[in-house]
C-alpha positions, -999 to 999 in steps of 0.1 A, spaced: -360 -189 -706 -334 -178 -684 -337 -160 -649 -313 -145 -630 -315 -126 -595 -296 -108 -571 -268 -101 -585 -248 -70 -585 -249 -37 -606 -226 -7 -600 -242 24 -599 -221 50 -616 -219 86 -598 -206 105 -633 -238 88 -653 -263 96 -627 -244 131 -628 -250 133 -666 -287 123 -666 -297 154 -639 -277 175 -661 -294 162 -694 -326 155 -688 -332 178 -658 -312 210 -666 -293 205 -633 -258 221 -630 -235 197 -614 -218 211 -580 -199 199 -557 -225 193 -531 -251 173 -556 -222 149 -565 -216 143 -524 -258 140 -529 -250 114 -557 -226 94 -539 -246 94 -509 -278 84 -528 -264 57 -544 -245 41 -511 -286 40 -496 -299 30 -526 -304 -8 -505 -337 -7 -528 -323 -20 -557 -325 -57 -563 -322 -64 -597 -335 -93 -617 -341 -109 -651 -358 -125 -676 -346 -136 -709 -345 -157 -740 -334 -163 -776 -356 -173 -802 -345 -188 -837 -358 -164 -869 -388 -188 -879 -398 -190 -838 -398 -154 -831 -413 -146 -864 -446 -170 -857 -447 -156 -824 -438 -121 -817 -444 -87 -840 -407 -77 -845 -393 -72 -877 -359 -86 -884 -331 -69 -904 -323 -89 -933 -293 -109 -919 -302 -120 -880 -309 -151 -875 -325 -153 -839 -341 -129 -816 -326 -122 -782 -358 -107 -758 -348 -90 -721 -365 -82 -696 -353 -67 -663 -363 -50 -629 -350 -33 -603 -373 -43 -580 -397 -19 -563 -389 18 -561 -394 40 -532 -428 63 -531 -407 94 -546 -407 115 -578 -376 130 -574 -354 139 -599 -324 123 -579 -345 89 -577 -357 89 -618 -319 93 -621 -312 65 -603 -339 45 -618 -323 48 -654 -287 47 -645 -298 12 -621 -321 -3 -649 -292 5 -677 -264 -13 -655 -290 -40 -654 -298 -42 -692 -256 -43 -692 -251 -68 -674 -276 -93 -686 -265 -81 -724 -228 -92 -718 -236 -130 -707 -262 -130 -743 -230 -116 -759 -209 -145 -752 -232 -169 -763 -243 -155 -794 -200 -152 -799 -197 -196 -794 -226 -198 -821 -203 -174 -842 -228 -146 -845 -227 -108 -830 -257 -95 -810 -266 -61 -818 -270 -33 -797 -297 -38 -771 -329 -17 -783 -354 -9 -753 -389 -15 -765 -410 17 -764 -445 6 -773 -461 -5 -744 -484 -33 -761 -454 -45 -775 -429 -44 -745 -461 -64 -725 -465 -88 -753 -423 -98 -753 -426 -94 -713 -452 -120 -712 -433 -140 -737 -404 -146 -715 -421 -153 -679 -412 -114 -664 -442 -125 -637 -411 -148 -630 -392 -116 -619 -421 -103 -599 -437 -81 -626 -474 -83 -636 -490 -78 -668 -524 -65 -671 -535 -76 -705 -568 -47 -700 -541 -20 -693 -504 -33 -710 -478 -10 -688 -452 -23 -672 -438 -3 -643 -413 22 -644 -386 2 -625 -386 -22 -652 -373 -27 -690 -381 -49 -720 -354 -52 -746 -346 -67 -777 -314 -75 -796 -309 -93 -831 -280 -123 -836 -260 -120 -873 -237 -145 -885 -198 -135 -887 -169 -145 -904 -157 -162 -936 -168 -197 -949 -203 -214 -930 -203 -205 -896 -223 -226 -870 -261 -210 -876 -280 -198 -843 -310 -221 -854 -288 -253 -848 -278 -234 -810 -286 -253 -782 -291 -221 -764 -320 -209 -788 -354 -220 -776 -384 -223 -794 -415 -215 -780 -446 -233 -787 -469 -214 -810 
């Protein structure tokens, strides 16, 4: 497993802009993208941090309850927080949230990108884990209490300034490329 803190995510004013727009039927003005720009230069809340891990095929298969697509060969798990949000339900902060919890998934998606690329595979997208049971089960997997986040096994939600996600590794290229099971980087987890 691999953690990672403080480092830095840019916020981006035109996403956060979308989002309102989208999800909260607000018309974009002038004055609510000062708001925006304003919000985000305050925003000294956000710490972002994260958890994560590859497993080969046969590891993640004994041990987690994702389905793999017929060509991946290993299992790259995520998880990520912001850190602590401030007591408020605003629209202006849940826009936040997401755009600061996407940069974060980012981020942590491009340095799983490069190594999956020296073990001549692609990664897929990254798919954020909706389930809840599920997203605690690969949270717990990869240490997120190392990240600050709890799991209540009784009750498996994780907070809303957090994220579990999964991406699958596929070979590429022509002739026998280096398989992720031989990968130094893939870790196999005792079952």
């Amino acid at each position: 497993m691999t953690k990672i803190k403080k480092f830095r995510v840019t916020l981006r004013p035109r996403e956060v802009a979308r989002w309102l727009k989208k999800e909260k039927g607000m018309e974009i003005t002038p004055d609510l993208e000062l708001e925006i720009e304003s919000q985000i230069k305050e925003a000294r809340w956000l710490a972002p941090a994260a958890v994560y891990t590859t497993l080969t095929r046969q590891t993640a298969e004994k041990t987690t309850p994702v389905s793999f697509p017929d060509q991946s060969v290993a299992l790259s798990i995520t998880a990520v927080s912001i850190g602590p949000v401030p007591e408020d339900s605003s629209a202006m902060l849940q826009a936040l949230v997401h755009e600061a919890l996407s940069q974060t998934v980012q981020f942590v998606t491009r340095l799983i990108t490069e190594q999956a690329k020296e073990e001549d595979c692609e990664m897929s997208a990254p798919e954020s884990v909706q389930d809840p049971t599920l997203a605690a089960t690969l949270a717990t997997l990869v240490g997120v209490n190392r990240i600050g986040i709890t799991v209540d096994a009784s009750h498996p939600v994780l907070p809303s300034y957090s994220r579990v996600c999964h991406s699958f590794w596929t070979p590429v290229g022509k002739g026998s490329p280096r398989r992720a099971e031989s990968a130094g980087r893939v870790e196999k987890v005792a079952v």
